[in-house]
C-alpha positions as CSV (number, residue, x, y, z in Angstrom):
1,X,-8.2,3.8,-12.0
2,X,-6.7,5.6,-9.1
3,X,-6.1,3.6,-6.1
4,X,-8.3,4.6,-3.4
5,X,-6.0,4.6,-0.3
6,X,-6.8,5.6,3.3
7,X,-2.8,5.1,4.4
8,X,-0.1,4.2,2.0
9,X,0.4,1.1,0.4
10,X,4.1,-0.6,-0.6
11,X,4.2,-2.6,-3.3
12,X,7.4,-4.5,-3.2
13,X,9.4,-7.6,-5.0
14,X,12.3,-9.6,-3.6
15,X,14.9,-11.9,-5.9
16,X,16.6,-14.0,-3.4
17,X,19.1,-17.4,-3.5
18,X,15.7,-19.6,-3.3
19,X,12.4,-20.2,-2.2
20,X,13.1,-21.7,0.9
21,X,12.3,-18.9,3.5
22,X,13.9,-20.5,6.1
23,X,17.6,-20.9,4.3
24,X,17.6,-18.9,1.4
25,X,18.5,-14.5,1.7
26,X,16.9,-11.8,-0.6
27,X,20.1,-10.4,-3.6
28,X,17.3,-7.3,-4.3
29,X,14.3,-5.7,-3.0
30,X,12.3,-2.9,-4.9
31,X,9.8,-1.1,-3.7
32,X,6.7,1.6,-4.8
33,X,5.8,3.2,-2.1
34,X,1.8,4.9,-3.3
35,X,0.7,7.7,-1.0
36,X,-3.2,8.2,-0.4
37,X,-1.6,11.7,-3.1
38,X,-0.7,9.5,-5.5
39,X,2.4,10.0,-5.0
40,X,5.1,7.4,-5.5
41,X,8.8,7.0,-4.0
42,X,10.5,3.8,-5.5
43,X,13.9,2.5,-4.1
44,X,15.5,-0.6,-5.2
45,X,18.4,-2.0,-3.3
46,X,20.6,-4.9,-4.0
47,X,21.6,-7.0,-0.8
48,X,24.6,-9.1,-0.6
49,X,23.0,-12.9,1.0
50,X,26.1,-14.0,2.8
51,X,25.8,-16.9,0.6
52,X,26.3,-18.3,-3.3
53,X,24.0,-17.4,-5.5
54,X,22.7,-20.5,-7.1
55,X,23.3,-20.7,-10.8
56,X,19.4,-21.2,-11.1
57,X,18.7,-18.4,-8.9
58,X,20.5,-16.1,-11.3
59,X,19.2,-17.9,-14.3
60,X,15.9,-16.5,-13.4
61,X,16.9,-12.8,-11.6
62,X,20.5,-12.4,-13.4
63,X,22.0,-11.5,-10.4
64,X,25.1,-12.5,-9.8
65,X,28.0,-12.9,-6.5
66,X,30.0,-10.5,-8.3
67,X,27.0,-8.1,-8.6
68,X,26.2,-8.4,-5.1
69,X,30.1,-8.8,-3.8
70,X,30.0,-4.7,-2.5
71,X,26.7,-4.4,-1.6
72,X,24.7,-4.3,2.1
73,X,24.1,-7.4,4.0
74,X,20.3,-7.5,5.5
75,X,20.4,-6.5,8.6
76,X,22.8,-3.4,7.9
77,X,19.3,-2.0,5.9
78,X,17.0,-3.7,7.8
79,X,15.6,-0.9,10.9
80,X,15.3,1.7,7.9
81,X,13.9,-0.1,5.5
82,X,11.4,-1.3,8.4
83,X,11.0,2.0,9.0
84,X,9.9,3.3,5.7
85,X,7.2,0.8,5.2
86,X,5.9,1.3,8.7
87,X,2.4,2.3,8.6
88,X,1.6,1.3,5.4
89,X,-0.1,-2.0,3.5
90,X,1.4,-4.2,1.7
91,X,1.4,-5.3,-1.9
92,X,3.0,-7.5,-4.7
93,X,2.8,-10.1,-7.4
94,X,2.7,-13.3,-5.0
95,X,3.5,-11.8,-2.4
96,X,1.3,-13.4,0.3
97,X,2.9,-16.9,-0.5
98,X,6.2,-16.0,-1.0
99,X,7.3,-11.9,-0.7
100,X,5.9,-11.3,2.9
101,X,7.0,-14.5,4.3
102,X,10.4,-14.4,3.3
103,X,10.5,-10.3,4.1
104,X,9.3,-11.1,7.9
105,X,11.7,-13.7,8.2
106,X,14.7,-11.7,6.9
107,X,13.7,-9.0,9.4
108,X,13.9,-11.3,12.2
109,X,17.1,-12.9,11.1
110,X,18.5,-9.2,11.3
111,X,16.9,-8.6,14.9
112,X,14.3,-6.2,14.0
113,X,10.5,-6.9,15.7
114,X,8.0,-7.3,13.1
115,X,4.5,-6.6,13.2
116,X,2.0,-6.6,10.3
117,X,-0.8,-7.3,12.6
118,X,-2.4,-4.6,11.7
119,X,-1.7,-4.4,7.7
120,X,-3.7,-5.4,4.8
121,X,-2.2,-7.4,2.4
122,X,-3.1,-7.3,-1.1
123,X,-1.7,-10.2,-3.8
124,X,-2.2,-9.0,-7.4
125,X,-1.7,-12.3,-8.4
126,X,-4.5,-13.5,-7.0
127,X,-6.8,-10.7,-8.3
128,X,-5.2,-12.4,-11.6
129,X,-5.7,-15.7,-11.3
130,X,-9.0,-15.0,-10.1
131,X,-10.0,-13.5,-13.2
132,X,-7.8,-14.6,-16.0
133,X,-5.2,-17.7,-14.7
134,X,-1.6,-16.0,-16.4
135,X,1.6,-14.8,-15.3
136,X,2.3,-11.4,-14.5
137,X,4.4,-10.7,-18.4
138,X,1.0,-11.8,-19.3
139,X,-1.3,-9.7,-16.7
140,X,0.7,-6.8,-17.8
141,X,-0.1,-7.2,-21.8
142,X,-3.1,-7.9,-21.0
143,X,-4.4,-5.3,-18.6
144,X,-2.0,-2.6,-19.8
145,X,-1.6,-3.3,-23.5
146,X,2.7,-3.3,-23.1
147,X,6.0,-5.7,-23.3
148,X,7.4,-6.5,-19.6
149,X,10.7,-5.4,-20.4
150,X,13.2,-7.2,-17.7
151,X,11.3,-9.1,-16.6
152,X,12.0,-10.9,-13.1
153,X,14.0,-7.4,-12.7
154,X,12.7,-6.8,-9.2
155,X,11.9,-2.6,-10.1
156,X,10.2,-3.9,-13.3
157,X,8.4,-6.5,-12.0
158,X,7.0,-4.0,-8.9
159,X,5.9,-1.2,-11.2
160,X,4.3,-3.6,-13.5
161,X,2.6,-5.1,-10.2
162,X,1.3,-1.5,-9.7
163,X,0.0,-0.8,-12.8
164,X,-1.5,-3.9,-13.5
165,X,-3.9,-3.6,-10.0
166,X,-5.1,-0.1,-11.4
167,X,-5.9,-1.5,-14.5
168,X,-7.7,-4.3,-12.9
169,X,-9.8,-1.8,-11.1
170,X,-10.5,-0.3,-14.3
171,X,-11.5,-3.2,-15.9
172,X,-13.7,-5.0,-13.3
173,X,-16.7,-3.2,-11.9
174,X,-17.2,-6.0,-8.9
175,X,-13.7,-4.8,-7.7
176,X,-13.8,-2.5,-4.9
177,X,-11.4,0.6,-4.9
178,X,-10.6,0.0,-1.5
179,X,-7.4,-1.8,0.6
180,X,-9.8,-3.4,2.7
181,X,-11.6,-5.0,0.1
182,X,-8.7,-6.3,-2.1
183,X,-6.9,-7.7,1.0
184,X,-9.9,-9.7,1.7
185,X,-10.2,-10.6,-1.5
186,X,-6.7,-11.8,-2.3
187,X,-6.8,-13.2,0.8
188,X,-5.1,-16.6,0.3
189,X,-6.5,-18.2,3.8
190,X,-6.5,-17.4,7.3
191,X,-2.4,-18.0,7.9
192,X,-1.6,-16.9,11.5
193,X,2.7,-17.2,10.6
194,X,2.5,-16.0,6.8
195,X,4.4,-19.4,6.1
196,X,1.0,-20.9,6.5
197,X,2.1,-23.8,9.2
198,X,-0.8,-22.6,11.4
199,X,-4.3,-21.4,10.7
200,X,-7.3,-19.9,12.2
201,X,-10.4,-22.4,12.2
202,X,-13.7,-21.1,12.0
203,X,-14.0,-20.7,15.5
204,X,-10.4,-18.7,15.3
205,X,-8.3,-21.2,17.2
206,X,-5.1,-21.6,16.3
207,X,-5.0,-25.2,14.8
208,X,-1.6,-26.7,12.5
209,X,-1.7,-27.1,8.7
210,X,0.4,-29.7,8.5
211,X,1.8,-33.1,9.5
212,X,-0.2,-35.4,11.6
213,X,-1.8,-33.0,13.8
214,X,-3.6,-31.2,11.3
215,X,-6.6,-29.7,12.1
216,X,-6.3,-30.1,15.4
217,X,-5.7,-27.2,18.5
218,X,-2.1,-25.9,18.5
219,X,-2.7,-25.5,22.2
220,X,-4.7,-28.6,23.1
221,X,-1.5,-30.6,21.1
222,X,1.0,-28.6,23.3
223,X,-0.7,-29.5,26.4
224,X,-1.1,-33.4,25.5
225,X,2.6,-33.6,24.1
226,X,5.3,-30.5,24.9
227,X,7.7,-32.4,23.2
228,X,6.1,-31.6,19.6
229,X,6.9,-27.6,20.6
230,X,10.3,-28.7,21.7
231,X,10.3,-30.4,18.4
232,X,9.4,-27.5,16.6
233,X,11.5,-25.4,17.7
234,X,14.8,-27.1,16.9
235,X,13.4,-28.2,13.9
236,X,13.7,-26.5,10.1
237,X,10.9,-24.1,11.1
238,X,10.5,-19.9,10.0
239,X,11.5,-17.9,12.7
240,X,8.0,-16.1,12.2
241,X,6.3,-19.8,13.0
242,X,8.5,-20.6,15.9
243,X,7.6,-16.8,17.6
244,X,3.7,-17.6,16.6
245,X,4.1,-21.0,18.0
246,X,6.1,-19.6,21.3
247,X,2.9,-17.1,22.1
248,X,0.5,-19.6,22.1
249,X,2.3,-21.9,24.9
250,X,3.3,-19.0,26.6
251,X,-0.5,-17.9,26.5
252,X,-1.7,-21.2,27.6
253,X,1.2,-21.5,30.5
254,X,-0.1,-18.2,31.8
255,X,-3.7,-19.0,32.1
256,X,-3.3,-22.3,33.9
């Protein structure tokens, strides 16, 4: 089935040095850029990280220093590759636990202002999970009936992420062919820094996700103790959850 799209939608993979978003760079990013058309415009670019490539890292990607020696750092692609996903959802195989996260942080790293406020996110993986519990060389025999050839190839793994959501639209009635819908519905909670540090409540304040003020008002804990903000923001935090963080005191100094 043809995805039903109002604005375009880029799907995209990274394979970076890690999965810590705070230390560890992206060595590749592909994306699929879908048009409301149709159409499609896939790029795929590898990045040097400014850093060794752990041997695990490449064990899983195959990407190597010596691949990467002569290629861009970040934030020498980072304003146009902002630029050609402006305007547009976001999708991937993950991607709201890991791709988006680590994409927003790279982007602030390189000086470059991101907002996704207004994006919808949409995690084929969770689609997946939802309905089957496999991993995406799996999803993809299964909804599409081929071999994943390259598997953790970053342009392999994107196009496959593409063609498996069609298929899943194809295949499941109760899936709406609409952005809106499938961001909701992938939806992995209601993460106001992408890392998932802080969260909305279900009155939509901004309360921590972690440590031993969980639960409890990012604001109201600010006001009783300013040292945990000062402690937050020297400590091994996202950039992303330092700027959220930042807002809300600034908010709250403004309205007193």
């Amino acid at each position: 089935m043809k995805l039903n799209l109002k604005r375009p939608i880029v799907f995209f993979d990274l394979e970076t040095t890690g999965v810590d978003i705070s230390h560890d760079r992206i060595v590749e990013i592909a994306v699929v850029k879908v048009e409301p058309s149709g159409d499609k415009e896939v790029k795929v670019r590898r990045i040097n990280p400014g850093m060794p490539i752990p041997p695990a890292a490449t064990a899983v990607h195959g990407i190597t220093d010596e691949d990467v020696k002569d290629s861009p750092r970040f934030e020498q692609i980072a304003r146009s590759l902002y630029a050609f996903i402006e305007g547009c959802d976001l999708g991937g195989y993950n991607s709201n636990k890991f791709d988006v996260p680590m994409l927003a942080e790279e982007f602030l790293r390189a000086g470059v202002e991101v907002d996704f406020k207004n994006r919808k996110f949409v995690d084929v993986q969770t689609i997946f999970h939802k309905k089957e519990q496999r991993t995406l060389s799996a999803a993809y025999m299964f909804y599409c009936g081929k071999e994943l050839e390259n598997a953790h190839s970053a342009s392999a793994d994107t196009l496959a992420t593409y063609e498996v959501l069609e298929a899943q639209l194809d295949r499941y009635p109760d899936l709406e062919n609409d952005i809106n819908f499938l961001a909701e519905y992938t939806s992995r909670d209601r993460s106001v820094d992408y890392a998932g540090r802080i969260m909305l409540d279900d009155n939509d304040c901004e309360v921590f996700a972690f440590g031993k003020y969980k639960g409890q008002s990012v604001a109201e804990v600010f006001r009783k103790e300013p040292s945990y903000y000062d402690w937050m923001m020297k400590g091994d935090f996202p950039l992303y959850t330092k700027r959220v963080i930042t807002e809300i005191r600034l908010r709250e100094i403004a309205t007193k």
